[in-house]
N, CA, C and O atoms as a GROMACS GRO file, in nm:
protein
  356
    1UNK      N    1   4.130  -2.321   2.400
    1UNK     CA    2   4.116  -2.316   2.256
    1UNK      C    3   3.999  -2.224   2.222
    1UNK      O    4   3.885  -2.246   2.263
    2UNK      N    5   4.035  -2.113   2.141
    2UNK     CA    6   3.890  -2.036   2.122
    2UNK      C    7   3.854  -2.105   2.001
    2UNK      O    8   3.910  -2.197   1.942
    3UNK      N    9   3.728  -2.027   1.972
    3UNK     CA   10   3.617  -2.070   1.847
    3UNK      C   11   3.700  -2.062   1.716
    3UNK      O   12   3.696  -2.134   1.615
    4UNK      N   13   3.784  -1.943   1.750
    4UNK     CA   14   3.843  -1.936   1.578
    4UNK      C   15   3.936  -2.075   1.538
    4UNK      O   16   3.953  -2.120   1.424
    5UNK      N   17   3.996  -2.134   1.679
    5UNK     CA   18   4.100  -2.211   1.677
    5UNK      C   19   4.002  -2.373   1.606
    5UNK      O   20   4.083  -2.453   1.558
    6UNK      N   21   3.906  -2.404   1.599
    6UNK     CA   22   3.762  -2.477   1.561
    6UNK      C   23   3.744  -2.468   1.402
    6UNK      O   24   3.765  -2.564   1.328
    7UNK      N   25   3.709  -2.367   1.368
    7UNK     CA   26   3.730  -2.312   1.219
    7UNK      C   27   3.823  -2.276   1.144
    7UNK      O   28   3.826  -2.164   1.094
    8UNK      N   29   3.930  -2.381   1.123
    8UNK     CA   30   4.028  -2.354   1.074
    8UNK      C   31   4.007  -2.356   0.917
    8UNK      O   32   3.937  -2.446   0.868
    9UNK      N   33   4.086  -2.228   0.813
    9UNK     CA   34   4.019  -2.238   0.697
    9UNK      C   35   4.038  -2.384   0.611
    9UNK      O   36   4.075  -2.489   0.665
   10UNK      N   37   4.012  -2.373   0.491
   10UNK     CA   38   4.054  -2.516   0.447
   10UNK      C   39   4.237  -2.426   0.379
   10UNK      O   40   4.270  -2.310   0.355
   11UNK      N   41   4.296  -2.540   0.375
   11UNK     CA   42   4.407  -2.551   0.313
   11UNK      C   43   4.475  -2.454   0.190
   11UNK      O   44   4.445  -2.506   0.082
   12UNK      N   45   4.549  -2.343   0.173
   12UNK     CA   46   4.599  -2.299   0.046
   12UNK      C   47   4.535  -2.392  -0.035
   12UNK      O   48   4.415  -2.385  -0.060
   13UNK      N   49   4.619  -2.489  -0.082
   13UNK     CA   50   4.645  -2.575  -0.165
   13UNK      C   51   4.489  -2.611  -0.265
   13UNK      O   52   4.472  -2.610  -0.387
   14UNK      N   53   4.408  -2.636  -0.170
   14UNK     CA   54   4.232  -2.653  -0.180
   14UNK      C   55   4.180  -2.513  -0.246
   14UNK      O   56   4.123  -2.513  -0.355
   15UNK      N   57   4.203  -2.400  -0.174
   15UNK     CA   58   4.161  -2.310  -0.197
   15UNK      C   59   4.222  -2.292  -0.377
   15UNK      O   60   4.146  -2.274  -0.472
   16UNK      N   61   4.394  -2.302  -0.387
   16UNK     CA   62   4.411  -2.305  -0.572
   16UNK      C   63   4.350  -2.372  -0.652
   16UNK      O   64   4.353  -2.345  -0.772
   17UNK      N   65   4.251  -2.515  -0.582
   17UNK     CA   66   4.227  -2.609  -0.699
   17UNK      C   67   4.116  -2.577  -0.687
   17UNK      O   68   4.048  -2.661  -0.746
   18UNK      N   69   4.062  -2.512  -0.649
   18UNK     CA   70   3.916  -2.417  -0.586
   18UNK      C   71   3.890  -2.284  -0.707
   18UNK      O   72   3.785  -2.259  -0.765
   19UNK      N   73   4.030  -2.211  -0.719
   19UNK     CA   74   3.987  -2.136  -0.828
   19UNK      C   75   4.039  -2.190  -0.996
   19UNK      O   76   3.991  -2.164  -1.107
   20UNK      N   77   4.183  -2.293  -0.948
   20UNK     CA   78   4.146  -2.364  -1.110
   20UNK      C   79   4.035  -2.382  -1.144
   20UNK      O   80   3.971  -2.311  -1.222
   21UNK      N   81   3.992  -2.497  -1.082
   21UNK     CA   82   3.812  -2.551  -1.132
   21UNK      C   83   3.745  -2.443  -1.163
   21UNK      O   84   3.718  -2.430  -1.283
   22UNK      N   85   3.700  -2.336  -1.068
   22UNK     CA   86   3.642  -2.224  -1.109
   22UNK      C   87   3.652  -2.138  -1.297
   22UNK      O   88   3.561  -2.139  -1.379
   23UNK      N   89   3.806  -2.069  -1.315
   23UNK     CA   90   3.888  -2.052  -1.424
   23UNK      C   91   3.831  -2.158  -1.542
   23UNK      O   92   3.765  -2.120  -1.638
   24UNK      N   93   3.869  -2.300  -1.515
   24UNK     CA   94   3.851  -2.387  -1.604
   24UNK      C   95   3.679  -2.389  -1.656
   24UNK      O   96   3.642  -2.384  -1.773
   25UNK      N   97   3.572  -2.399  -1.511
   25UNK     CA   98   3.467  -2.378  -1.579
   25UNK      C   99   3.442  -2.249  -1.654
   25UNK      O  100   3.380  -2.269  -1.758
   26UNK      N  101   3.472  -2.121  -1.630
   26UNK     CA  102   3.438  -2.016  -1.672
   26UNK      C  103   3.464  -2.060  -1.823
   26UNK      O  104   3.375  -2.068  -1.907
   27UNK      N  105   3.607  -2.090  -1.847
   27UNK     CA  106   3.642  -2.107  -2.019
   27UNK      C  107   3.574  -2.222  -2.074
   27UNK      O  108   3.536  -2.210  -2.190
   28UNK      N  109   3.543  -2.370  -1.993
   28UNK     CA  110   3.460  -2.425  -2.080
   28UNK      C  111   3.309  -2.368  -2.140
   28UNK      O  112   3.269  -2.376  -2.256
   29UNK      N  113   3.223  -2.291  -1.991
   29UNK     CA  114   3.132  -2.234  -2.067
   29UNK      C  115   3.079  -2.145  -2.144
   29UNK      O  116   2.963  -2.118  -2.175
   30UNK      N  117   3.231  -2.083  -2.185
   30UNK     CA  118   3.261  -1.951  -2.248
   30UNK      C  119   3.251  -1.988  -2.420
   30UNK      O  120   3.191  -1.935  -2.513
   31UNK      N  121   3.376  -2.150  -2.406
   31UNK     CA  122   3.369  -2.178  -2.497
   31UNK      C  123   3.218  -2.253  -2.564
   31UNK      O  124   3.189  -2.275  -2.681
   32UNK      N  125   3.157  -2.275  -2.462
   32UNK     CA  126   2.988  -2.334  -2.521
   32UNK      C  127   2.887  -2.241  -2.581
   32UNK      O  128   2.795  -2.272  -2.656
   33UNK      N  129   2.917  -2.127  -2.539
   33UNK     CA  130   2.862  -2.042  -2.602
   33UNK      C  131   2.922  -1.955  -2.692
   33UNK      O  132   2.857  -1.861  -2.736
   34UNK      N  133   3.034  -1.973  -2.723
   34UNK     CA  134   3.060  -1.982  -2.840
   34UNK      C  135   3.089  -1.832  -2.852
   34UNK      O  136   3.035  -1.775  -2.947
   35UNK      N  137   3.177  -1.747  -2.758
   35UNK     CA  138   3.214  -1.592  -2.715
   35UNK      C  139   3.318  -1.599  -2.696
   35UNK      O  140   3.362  -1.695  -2.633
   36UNK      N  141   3.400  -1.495  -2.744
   36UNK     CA  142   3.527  -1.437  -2.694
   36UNK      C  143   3.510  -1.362  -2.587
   36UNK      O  144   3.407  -1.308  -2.546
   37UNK      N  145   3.652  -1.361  -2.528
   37UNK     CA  146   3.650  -1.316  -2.394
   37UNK      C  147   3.584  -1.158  -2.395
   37UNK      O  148   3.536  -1.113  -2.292
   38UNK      N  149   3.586  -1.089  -2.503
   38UNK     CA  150   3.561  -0.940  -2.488
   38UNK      C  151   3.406  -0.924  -2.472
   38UNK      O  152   3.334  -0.852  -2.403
   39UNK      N  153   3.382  -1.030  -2.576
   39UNK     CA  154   3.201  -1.053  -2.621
   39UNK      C  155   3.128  -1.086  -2.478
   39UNK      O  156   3.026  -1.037  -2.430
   40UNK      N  157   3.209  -1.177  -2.431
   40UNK     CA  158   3.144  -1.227  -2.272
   40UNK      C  159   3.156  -1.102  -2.151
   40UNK      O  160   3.070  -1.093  -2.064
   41UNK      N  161   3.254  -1.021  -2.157
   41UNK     CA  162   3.297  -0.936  -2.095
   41UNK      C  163   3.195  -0.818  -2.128
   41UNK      O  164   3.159  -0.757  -2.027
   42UNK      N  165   3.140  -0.771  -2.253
   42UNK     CA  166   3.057  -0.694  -2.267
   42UNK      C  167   2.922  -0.701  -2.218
   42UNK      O  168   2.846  -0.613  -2.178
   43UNK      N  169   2.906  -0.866  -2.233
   43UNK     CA  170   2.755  -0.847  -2.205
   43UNK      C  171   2.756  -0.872  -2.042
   43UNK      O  172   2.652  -0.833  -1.989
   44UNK      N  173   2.854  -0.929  -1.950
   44UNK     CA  174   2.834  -0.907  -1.832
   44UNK      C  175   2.888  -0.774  -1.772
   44UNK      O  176   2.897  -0.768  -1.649
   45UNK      N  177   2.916  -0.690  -1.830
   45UNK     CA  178   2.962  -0.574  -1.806
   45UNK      C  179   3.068  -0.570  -1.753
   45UNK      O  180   3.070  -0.485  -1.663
   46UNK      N  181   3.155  -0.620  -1.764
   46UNK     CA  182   3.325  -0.610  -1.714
   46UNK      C  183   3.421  -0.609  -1.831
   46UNK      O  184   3.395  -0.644  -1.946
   47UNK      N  185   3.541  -0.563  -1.783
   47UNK     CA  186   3.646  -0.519  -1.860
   47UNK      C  187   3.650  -0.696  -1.953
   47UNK      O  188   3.576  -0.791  -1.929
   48UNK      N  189   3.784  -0.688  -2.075
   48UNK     CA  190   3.825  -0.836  -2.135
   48UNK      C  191   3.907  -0.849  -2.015
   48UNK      O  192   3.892  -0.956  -1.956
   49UNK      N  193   3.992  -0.765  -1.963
   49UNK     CA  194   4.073  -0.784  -1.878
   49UNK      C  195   4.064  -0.870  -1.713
   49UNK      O  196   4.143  -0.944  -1.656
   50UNK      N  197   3.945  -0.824  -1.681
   50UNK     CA  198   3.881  -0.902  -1.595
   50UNK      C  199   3.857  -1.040  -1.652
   50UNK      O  200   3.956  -1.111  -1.633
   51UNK      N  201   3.780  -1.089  -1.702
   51UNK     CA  202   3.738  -1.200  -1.782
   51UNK      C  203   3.861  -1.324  -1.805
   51UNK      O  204   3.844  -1.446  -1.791
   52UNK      N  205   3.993  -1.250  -1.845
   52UNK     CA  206   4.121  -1.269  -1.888
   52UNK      C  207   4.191  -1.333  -1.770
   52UNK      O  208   4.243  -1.445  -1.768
   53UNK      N  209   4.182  -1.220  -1.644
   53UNK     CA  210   4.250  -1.277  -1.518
   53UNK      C  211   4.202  -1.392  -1.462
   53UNK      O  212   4.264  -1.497  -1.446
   54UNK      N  213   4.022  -1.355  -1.418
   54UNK     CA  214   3.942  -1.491  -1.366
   54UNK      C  215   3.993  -1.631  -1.449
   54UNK      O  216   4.046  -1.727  -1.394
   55UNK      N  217   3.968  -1.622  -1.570
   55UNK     CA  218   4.000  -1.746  -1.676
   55UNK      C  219   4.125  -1.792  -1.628
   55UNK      O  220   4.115  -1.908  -1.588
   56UNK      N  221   4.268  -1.733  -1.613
   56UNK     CA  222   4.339  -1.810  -1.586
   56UNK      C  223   4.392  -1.790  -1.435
   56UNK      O  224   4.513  -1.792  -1.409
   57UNK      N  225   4.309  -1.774  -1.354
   57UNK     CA  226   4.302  -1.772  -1.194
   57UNK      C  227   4.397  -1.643  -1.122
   57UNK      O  228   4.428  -1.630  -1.004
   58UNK      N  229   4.424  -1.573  -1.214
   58UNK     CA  230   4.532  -1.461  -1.134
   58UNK      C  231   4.453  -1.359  -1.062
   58UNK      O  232   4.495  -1.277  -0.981
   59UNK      N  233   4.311  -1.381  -1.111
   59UNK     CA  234   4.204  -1.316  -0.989
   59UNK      C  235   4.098  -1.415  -0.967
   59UNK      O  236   4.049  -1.506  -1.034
   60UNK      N  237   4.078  -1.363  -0.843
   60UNK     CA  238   3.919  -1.459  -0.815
   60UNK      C  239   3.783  -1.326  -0.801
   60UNK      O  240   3.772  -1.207  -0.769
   61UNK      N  241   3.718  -1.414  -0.837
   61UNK     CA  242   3.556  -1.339  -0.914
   61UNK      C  243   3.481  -1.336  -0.752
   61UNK      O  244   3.474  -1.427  -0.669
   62UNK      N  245   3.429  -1.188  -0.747
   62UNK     CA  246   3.381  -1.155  -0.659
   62UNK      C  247   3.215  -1.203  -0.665
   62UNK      O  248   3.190  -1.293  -0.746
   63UNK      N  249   3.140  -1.166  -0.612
   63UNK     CA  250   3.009  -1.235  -0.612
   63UNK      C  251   2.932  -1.157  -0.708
   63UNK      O  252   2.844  -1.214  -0.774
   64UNK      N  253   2.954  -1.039  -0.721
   64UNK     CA  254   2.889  -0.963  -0.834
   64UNK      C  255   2.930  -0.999  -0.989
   64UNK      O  256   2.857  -1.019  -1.086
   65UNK      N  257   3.059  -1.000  -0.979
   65UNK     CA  258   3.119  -1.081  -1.070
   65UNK      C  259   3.034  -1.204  -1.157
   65UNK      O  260   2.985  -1.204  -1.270
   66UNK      N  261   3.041  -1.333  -1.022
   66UNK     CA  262   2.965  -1.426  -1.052
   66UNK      C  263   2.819  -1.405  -1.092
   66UNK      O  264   2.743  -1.478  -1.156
   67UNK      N  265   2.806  -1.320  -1.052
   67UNK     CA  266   2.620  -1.351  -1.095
   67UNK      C  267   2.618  -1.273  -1.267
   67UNK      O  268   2.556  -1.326  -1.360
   68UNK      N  269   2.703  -1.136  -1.284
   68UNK     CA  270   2.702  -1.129  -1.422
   68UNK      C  271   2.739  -1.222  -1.542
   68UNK      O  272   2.679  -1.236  -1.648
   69UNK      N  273   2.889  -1.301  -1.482
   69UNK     CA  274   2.929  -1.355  -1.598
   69UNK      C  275   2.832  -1.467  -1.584
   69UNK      O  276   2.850  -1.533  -1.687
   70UNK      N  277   2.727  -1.535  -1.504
   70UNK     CA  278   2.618  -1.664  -1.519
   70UNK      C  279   2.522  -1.603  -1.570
   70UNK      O  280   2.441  -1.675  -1.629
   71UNK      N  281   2.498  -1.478  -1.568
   71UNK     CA  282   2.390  -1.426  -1.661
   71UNK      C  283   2.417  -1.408  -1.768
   71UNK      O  284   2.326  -1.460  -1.833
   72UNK      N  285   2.505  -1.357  -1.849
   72UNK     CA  286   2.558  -1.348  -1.956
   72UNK      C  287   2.583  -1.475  -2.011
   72UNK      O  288   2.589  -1.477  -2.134
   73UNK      N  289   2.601  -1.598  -1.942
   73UNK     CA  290   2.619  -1.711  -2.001
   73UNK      C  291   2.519  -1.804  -2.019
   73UNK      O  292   2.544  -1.909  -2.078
   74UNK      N  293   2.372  -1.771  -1.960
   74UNK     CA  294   2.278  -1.808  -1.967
   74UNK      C  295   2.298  -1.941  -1.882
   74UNK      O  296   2.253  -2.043  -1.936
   75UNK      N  297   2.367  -1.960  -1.740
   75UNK     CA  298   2.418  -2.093  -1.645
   75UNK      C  299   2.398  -2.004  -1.518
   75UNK      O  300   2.402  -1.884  -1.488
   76UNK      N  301   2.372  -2.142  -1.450
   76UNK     CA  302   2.333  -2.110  -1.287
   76UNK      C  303   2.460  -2.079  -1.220
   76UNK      O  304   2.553  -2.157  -1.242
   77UNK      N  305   2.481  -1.978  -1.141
   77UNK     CA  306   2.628  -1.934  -1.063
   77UNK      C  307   2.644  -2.068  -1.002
   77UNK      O  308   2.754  -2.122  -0.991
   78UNK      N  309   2.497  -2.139  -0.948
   78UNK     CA  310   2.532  -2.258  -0.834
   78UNK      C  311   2.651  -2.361  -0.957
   78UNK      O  312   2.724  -2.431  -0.888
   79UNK      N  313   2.665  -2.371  -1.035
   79UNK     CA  314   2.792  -2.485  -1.106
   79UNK      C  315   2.911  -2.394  -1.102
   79UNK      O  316   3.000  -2.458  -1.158
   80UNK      N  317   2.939  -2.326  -1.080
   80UNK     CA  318   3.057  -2.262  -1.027
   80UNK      C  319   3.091  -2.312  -0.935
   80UNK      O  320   3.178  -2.398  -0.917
   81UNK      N  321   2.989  -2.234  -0.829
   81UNK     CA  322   3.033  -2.284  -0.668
   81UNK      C  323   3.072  -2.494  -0.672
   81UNK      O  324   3.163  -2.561  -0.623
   82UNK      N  325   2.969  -2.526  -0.743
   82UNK     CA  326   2.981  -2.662  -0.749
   82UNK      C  327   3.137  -2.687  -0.789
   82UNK      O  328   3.197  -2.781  -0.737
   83UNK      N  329   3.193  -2.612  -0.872
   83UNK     CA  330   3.327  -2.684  -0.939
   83UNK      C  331   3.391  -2.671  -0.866
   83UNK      O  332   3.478  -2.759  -0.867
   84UNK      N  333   3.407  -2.556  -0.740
   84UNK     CA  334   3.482  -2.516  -0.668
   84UNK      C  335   3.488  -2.591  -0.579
   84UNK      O  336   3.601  -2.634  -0.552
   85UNK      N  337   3.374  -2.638  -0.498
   85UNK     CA  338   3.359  -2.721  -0.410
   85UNK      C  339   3.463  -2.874  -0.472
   85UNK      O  340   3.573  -2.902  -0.425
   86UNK      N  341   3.399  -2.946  -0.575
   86UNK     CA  342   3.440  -3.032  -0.605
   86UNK      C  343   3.578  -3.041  -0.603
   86UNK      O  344   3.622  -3.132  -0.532
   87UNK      N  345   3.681  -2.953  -0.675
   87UNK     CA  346   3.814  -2.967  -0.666
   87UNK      C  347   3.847  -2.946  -0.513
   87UNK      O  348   3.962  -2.960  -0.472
   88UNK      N  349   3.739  -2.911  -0.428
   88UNK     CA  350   3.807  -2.890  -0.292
   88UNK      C  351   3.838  -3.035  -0.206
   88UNK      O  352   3.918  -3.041  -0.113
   89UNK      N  353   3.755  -3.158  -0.260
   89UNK     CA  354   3.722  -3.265  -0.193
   89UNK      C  355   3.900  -3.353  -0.203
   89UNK      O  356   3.917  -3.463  -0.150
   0.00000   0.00000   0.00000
């Protein structure tokens, strides 16, 4: 058995409820601050279009990603990762 056979990833299935949660937080804290997707998209410097996909999971947010749209939202990237984690359990 090699090492890779040890680290097996977690599950599809984990990984979708991994970027729901993700999606879902982005729009609740989108909606707390009280921005449209373009408004949020401007000030983290990405397209609406980007913003649009992440929100309803048809992309997942790269790490640069994450750190603009938590700056722009005035929230720690770590409650992201947290939501993600959580739907993973």
């Amino acid at each position: 058995m090699s090492a890779e056979d040890d680290t097996a990833a977690p599950e599809s299935d984990h990984i979708e409820a991994a970027q729901r949660a993700v999606a879902a937080h982005l729009r609740a804290e989108r909606a707390r601050a009280d921005l449209k997707q373009s408004e949020l998209a401007a000030a983290a410097g990405l397209s609406t279009n980007t913003i649009s996909r992440i929100e309803t999971g048809s992309r997942d947010m790269t790490l640069s990603q994450l750190i603009a749209i938590s700056a722009a939202l005035g929230v720690s990237a770590a409650a992201f990762i947290d939501a993600a984690q959580a739907a993973m359990k």
